[in-house]
N, CA, C and O atoms as CSV, one atom per row, in Angstrom:
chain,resi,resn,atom,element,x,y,z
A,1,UNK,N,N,9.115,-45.095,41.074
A,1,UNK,CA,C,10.030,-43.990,41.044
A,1,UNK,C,C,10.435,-43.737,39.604
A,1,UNK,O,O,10.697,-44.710,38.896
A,2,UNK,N,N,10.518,-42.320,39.040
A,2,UNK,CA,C,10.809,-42.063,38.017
A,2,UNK,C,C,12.593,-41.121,38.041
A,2,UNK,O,O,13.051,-40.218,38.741
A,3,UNK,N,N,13.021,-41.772,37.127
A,3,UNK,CA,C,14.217,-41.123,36.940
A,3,UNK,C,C,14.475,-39.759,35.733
A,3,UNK,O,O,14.266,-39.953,34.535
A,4,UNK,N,N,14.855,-38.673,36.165
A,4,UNK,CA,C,14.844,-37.846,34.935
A,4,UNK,C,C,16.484,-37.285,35.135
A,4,UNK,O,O,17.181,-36.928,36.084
A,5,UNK,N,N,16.636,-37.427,33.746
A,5,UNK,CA,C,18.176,-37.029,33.501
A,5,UNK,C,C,18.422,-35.511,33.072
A,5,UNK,O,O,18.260,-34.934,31.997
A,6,UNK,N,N,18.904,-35.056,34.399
A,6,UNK,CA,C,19.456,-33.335,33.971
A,6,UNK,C,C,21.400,-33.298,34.106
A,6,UNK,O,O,22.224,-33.444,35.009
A,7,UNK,N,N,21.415,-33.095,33.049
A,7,UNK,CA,C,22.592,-33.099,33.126
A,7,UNK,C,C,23.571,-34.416,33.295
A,7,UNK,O,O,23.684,-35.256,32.402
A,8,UNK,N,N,24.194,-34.481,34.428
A,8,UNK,CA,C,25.123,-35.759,35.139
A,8,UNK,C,C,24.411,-36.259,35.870
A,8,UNK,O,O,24.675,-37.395,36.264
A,9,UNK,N,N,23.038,-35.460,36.395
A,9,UNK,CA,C,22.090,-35.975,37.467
A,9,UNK,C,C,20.517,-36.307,37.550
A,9,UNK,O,O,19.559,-35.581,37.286
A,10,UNK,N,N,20.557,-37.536,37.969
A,10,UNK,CA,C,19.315,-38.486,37.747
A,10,UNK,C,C,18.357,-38.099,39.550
A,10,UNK,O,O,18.533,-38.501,40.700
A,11,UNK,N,N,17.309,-37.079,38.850
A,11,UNK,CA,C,16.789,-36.339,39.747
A,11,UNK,C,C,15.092,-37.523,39.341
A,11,UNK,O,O,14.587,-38.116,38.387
A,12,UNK,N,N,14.830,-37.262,40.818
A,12,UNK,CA,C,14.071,-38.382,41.376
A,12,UNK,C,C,12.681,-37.568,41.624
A,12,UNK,O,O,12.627,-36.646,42.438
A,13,UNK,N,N,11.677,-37.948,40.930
A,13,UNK,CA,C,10.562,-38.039,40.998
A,13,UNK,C,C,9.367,-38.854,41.955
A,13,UNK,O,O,9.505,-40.022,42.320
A,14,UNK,N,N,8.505,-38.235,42.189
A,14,UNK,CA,C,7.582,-38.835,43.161
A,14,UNK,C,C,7.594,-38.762,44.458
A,14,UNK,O,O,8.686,-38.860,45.018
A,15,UNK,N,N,6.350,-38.568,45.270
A,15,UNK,CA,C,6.475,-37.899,46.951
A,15,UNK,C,C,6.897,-39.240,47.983
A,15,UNK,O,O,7.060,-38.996,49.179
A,16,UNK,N,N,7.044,-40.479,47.538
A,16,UNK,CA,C,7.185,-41.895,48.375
A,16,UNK,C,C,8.257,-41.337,48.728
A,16,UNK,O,O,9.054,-40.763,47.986
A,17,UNK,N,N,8.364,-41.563,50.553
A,17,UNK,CA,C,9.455,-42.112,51.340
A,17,UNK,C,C,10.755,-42.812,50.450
A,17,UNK,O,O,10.200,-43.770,49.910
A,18,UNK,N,N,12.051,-42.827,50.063
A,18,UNK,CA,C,12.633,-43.686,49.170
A,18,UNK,C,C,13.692,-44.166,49.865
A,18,UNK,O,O,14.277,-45.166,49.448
A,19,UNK,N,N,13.972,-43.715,50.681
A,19,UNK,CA,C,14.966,-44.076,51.660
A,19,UNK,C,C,15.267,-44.007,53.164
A,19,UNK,O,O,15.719,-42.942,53.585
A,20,UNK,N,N,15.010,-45.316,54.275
A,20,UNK,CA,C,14.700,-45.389,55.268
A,20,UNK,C,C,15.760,-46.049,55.956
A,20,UNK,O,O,15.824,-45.942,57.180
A,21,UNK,N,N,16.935,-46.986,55.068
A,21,UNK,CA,C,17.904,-46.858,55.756
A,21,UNK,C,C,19.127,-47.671,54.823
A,21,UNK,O,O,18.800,-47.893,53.658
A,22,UNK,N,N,20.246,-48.043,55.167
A,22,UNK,CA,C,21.920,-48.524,54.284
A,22,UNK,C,C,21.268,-48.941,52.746
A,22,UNK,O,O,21.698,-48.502,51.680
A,23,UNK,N,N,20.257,-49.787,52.885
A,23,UNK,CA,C,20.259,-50.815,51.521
A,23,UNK,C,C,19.187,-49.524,51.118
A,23,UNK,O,O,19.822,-48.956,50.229
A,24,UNK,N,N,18.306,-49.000,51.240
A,24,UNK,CA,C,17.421,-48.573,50.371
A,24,UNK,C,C,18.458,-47.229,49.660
A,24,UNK,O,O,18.558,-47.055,48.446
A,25,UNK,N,N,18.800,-46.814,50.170
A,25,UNK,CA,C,20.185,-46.163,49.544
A,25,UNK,C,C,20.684,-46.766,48.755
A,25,UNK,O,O,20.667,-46.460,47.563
A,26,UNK,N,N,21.171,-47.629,49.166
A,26,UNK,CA,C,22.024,-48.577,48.143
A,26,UNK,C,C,21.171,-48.815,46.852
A,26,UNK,O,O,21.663,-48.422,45.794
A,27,UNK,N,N,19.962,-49.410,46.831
A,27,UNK,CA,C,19.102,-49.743,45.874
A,27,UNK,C,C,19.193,-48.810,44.991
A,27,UNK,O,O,19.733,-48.907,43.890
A,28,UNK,N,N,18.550,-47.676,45.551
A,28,UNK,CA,C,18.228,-46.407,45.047
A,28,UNK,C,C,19.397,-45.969,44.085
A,28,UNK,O,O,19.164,-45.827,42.884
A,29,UNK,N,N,20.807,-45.729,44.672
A,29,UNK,CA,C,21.531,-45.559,43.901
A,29,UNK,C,C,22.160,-46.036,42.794
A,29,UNK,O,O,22.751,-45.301,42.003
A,30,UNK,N,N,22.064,-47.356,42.669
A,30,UNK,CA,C,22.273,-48.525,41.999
A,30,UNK,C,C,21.433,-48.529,40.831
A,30,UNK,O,O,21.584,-48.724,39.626
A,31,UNK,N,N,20.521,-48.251,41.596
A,31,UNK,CA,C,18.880,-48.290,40.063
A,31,UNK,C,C,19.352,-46.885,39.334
A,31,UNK,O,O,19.535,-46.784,38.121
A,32,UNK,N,N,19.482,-46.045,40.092
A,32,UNK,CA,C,19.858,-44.175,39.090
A,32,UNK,C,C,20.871,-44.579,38.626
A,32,UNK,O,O,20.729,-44.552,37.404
A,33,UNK,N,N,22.003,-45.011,38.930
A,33,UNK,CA,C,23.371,-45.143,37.814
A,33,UNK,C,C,23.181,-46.088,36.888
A,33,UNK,O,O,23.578,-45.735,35.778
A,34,UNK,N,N,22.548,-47.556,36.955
A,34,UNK,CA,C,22.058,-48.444,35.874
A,34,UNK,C,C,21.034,-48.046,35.191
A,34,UNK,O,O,20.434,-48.974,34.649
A,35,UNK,N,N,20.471,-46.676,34.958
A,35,UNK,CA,C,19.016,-46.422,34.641
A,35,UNK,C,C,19.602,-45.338,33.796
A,35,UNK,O,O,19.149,-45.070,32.683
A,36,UNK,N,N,20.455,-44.816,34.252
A,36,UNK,CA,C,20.858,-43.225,33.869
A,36,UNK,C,C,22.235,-43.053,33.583
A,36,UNK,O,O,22.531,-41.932,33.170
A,37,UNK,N,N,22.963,-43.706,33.674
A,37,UNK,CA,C,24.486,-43.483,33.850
A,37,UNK,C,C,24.895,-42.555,34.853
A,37,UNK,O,O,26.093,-42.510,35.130
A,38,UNK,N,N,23.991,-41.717,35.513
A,38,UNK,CA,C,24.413,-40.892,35.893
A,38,UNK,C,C,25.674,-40.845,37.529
A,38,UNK,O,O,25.808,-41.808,38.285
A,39,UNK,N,N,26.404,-39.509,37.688
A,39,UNK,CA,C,27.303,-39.961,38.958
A,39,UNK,C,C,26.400,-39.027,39.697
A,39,UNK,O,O,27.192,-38.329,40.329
A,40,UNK,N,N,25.207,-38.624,39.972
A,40,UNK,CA,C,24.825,-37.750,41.210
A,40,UNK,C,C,23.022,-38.110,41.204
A,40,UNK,O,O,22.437,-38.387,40.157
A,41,UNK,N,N,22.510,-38.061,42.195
A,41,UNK,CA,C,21.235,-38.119,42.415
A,41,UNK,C,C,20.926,-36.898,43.085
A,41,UNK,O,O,21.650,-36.426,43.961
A,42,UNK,N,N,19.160,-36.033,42.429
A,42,UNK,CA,C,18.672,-35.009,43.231
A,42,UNK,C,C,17.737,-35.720,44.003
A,42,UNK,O,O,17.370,-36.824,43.601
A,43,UNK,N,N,17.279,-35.240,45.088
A,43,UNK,CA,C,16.361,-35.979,45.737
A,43,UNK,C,C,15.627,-34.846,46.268
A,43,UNK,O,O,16.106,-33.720,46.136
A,44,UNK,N,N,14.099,-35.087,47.074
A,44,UNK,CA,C,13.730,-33.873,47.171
A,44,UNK,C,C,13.696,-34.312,48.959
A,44,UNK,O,O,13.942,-35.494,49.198
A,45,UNK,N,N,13.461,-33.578,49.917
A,45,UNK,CA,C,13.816,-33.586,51.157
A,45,UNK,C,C,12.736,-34.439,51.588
A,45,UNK,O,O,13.578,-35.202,52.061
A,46,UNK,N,N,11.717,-34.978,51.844
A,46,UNK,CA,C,10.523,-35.604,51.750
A,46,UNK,C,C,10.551,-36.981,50.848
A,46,UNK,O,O,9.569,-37.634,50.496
A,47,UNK,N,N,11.573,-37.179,50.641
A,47,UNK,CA,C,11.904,-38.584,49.777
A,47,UNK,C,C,12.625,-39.103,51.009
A,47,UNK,O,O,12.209,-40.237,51.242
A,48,UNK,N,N,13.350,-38.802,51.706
A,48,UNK,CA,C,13.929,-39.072,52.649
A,48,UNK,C,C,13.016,-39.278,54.046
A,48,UNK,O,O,12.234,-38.447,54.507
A,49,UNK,N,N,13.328,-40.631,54.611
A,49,UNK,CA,C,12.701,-40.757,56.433
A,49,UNK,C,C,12.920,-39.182,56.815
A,49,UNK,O,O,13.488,-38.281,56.198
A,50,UNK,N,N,12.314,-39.202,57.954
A,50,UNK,CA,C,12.342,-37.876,58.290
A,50,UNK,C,C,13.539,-37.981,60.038
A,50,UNK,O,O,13.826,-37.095,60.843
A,51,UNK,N,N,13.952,-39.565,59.985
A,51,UNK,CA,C,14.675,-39.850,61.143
A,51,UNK,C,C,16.130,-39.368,60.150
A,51,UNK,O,O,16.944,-38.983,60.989
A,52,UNK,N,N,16.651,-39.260,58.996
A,52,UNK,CA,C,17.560,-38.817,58.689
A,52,UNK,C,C,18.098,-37.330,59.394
A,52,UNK,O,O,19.185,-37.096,59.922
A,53,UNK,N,N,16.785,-36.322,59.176
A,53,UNK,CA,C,17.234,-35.446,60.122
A,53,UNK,C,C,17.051,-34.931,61.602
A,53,UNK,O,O,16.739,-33.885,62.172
A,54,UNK,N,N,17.432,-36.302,61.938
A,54,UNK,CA,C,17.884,-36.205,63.776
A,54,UNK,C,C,18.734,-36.951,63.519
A,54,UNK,O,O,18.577,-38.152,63.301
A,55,UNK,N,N,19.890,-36.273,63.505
A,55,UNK,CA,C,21.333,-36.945,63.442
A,55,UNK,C,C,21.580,-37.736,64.383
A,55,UNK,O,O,22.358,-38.687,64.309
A,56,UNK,N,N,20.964,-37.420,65.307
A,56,UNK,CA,C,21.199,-39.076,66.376
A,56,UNK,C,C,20.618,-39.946,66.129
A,56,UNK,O,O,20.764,-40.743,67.056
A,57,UNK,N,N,19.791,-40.463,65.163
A,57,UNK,CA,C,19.337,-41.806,64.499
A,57,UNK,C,C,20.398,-42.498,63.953
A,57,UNK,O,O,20.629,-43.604,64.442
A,58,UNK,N,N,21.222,-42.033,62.890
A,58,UNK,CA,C,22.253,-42.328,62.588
A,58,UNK,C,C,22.373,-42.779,61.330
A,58,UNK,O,O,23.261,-43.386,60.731
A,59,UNK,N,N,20.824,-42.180,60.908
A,59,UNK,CA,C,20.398,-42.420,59.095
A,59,UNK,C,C,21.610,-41.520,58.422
A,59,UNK,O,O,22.572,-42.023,57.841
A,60,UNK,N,N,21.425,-40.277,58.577
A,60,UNK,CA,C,22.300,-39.307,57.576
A,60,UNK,C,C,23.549,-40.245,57.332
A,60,UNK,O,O,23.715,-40.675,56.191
A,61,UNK,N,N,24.687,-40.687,58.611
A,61,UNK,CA,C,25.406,-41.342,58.574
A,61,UNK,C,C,25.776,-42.406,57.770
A,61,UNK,O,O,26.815,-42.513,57.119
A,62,UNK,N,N,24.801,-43.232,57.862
A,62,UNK,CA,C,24.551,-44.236,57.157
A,62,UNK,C,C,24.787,-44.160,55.805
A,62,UNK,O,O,25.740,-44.595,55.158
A,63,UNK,N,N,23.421,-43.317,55.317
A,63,UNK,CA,C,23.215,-42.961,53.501
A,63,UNK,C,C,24.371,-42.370,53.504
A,63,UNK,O,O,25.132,-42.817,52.646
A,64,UNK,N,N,24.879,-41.352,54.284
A,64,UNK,CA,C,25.822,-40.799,53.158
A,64,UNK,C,C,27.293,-41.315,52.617
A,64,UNK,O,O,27.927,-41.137,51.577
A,65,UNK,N,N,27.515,-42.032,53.820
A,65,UNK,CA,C,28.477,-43.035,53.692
A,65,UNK,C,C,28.433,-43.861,52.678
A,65,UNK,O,O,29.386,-44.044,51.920
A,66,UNK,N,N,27.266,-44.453,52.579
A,66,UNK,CA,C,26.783,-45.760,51.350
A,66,UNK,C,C,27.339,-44.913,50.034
A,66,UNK,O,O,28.018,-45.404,49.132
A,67,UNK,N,N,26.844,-43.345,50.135
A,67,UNK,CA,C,26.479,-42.782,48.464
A,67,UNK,C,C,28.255,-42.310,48.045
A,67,UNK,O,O,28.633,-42.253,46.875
A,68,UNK,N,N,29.224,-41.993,49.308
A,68,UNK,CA,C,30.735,-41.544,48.929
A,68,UNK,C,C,31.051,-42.931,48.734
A,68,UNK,O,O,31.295,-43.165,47.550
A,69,UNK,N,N,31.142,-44.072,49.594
A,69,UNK,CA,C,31.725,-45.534,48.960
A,69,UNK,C,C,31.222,-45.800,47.702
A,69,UNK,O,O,32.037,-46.346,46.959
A,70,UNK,N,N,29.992,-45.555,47.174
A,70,UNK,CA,C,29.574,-45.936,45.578
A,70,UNK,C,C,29.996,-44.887,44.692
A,70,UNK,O,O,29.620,-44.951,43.521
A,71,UNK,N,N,31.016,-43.540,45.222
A,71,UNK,CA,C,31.329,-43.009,44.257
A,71,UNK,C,C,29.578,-42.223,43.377
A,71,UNK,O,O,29.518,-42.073,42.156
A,72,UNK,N,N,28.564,-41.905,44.188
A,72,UNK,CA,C,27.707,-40.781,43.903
A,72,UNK,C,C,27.383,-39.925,44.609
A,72,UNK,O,O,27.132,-40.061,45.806
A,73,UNK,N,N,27.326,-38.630,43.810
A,73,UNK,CA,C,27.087,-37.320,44.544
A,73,UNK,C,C,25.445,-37.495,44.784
A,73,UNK,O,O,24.670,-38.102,44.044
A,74,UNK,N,N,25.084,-36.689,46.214
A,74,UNK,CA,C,23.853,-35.994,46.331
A,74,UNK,C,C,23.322,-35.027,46.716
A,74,UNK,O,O,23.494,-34.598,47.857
A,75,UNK,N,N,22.529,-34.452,45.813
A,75,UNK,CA,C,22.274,-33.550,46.287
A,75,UNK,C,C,20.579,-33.493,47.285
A,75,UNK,O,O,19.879,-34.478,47.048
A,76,UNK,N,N,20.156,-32.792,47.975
A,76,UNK,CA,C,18.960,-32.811,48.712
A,76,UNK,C,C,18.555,-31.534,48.303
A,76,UNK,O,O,19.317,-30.700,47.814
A,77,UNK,N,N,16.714,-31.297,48.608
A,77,UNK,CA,C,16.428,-29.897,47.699
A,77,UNK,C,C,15.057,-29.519,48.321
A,77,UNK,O,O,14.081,-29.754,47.609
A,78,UNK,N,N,14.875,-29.066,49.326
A,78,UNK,CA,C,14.066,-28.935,50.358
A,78,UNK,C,C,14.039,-27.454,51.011
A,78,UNK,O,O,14.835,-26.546,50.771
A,79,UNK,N,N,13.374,-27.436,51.542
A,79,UNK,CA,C,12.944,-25.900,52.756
A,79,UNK,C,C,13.621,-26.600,54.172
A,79,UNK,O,O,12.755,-27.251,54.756
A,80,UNK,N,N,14.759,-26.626,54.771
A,80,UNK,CA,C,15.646,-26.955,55.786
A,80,UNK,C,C,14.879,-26.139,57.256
A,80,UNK,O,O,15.032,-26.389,58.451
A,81,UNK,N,N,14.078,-25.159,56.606
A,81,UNK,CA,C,14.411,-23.661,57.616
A,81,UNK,C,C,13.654,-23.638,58.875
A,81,UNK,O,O,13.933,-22.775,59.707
A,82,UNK,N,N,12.606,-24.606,59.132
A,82,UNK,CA,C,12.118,-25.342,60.216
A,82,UNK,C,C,12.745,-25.966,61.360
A,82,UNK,O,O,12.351,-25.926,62.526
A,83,UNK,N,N,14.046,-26.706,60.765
A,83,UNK,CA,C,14.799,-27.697,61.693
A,83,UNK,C,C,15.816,-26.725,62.550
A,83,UNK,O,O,16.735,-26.028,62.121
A,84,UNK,N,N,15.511,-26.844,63.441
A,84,UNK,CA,C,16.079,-26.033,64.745
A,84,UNK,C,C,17.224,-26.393,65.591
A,84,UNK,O,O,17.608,-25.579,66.431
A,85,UNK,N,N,17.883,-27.670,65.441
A,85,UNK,CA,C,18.495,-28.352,65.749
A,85,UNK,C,C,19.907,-27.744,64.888
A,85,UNK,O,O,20.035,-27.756,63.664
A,86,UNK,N,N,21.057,-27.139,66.041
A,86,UNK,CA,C,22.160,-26.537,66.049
A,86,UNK,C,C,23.158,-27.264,65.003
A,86,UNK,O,O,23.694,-26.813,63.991
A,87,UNK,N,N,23.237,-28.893,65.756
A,87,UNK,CA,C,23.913,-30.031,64.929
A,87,UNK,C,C,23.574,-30.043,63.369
A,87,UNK,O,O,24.412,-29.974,62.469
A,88,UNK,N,N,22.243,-30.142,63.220
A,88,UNK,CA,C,21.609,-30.253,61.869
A,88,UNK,C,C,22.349,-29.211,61.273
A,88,UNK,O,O,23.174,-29.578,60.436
A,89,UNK,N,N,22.278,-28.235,61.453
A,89,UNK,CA,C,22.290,-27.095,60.857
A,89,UNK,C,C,23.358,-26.757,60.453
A,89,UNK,O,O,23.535,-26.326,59.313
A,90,UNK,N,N,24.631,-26.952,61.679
A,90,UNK,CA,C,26.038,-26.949,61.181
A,90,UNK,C,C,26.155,-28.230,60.058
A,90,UNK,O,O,26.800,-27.875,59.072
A,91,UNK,N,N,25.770,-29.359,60.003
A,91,UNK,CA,C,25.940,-30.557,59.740
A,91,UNK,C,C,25.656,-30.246,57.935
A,91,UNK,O,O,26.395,-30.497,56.982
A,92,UNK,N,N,24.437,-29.679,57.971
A,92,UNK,CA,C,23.662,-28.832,56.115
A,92,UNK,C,C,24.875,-27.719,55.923
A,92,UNK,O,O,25.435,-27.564,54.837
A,93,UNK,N,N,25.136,-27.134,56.844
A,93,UNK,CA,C,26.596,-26.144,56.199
A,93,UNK,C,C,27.502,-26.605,55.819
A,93,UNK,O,O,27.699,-26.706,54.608
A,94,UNK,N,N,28.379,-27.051,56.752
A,94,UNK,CA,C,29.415,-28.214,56.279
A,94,UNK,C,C,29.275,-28.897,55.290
A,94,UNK,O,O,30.261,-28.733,54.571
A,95,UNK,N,N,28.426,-29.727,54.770
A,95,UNK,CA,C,27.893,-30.510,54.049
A,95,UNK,C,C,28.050,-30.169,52.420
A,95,UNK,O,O,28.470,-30.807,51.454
A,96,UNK,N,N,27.288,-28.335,52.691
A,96,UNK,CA,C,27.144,-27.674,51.422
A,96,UNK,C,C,28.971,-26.998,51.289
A,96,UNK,O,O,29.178,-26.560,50.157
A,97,UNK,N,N,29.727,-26.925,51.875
A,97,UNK,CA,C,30.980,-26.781,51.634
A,97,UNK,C,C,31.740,-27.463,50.978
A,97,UNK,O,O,32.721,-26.896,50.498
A,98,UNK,N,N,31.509,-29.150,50.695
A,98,UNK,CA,C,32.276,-29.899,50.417
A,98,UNK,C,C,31.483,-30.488,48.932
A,98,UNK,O,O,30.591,-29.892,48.329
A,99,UNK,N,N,32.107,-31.853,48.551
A,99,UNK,CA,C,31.899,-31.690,47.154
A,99,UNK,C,C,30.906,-33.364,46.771
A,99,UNK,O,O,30.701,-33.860,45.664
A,100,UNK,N,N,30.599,-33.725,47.734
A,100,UNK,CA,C,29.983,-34.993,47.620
A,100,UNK,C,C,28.210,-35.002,48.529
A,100,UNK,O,O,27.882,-36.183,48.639
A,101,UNK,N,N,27.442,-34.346,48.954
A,101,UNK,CA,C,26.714,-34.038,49.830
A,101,UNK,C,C,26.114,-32.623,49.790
A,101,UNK,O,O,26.171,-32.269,50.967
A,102,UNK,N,N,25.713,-31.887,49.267
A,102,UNK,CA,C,24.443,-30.691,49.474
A,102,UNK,C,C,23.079,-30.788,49.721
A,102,UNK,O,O,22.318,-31.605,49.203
A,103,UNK,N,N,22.719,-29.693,50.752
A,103,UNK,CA,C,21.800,-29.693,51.079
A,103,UNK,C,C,21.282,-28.159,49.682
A,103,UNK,O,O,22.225,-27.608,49.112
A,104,UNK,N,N,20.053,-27.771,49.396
A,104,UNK,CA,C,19.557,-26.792,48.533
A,104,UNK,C,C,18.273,-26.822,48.604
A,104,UNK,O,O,17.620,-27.842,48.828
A,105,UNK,N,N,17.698,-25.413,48.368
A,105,UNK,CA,C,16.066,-24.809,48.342
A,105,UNK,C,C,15.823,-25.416,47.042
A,105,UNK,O,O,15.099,-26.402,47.176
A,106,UNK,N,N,16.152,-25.201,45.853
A,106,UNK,CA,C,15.742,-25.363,44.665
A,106,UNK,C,C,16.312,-26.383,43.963
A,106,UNK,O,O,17.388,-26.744,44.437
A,107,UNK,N,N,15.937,-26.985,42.961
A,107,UNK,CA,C,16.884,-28.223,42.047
A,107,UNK,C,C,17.592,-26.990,41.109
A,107,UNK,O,O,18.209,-27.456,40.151
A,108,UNK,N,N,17.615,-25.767,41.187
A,108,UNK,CA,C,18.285,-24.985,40.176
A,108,UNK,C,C,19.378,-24.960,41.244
A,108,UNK,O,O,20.324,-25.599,40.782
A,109,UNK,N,N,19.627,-24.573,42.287
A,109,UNK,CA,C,20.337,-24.151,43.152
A,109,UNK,C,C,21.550,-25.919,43.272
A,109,UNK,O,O,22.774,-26.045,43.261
A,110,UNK,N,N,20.654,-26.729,43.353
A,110,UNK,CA,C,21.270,-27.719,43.192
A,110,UNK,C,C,22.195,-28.737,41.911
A,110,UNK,O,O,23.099,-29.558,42.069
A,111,UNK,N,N,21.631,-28.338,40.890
A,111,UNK,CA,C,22.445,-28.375,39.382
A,111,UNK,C,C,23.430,-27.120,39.587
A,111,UNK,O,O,24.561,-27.503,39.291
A,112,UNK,N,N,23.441,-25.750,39.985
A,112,UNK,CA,C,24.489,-25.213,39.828
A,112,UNK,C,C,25.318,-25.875,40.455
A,112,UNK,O,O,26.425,-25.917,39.918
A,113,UNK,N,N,25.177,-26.563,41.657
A,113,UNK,CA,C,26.599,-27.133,43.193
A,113,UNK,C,C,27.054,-28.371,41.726
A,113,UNK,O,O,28.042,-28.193,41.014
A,114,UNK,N,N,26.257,-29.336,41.592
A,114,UNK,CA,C,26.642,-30.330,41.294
A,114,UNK,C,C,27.828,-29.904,39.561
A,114,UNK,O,O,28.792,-30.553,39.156
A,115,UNK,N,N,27.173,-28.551,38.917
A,115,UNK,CA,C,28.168,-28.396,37.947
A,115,UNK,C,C,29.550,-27.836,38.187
A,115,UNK,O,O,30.349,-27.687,37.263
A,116,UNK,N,N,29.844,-27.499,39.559
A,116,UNK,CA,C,30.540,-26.491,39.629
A,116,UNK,C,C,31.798,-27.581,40.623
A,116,UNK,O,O,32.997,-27.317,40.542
A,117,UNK,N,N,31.299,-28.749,41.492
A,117,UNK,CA,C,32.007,-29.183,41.701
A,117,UNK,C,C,32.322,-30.752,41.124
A,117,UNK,O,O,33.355,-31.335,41.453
């Protein structure tokens, strides 16, 4: 995994799976803030299990919990527009409302959220 520093945020390189469940999060985040200083990670949607989005697995839960207790933002940066699932969907809205958690099409779209909040 390669780390590249934009800004405050240590945006993540490479198509590997990077996170499948509490600790690989944990890792993950741990390695971007000791690597980068940084307080936010981009990730691209495909870095992520793909059981994260079926919220009844109980991945989303999990990671995102891990990434507000360590005090890092994330952002996600993917094509969402497939997932059909009502929950999901409110769950990526909500999500993009608040200031620790976005979902985004583009890493441009996603450096604006992360500068603004």
């Amino acid at each position: 995994m390669i780390f590249e520093k934009k800004e405050n945020a240590a945006v993540i390189s490479g198509g590997e799976i990077l996170i499948t469940d509490g600790a690989s999060a944990v890792e993950l985040l741990a390695s971007a803030r000791y690597e980068t200083g940084c307080s936010a990670i981009i990730l691209r949607k495909e870095q992520l299990d793909e059981s994260f989005f079926r919220l009844s697995s109980g991945l989303a839960g999990e990671v995102l919990q891990k990434f507000v207790n360590y005090q890092m933002r994330l952002a996600i940066v993917g094509d969402f527009s497939h997932y059909t699932s009502k929950p999901l969907k409110d769950f990526i809205y909500e999500s993009n409302q608040g200031t620790h958690v976005g979902f985004w099409s583009t890493e441009e779209e996603a450096l604006d959220w992360l500068r603004r909040n």
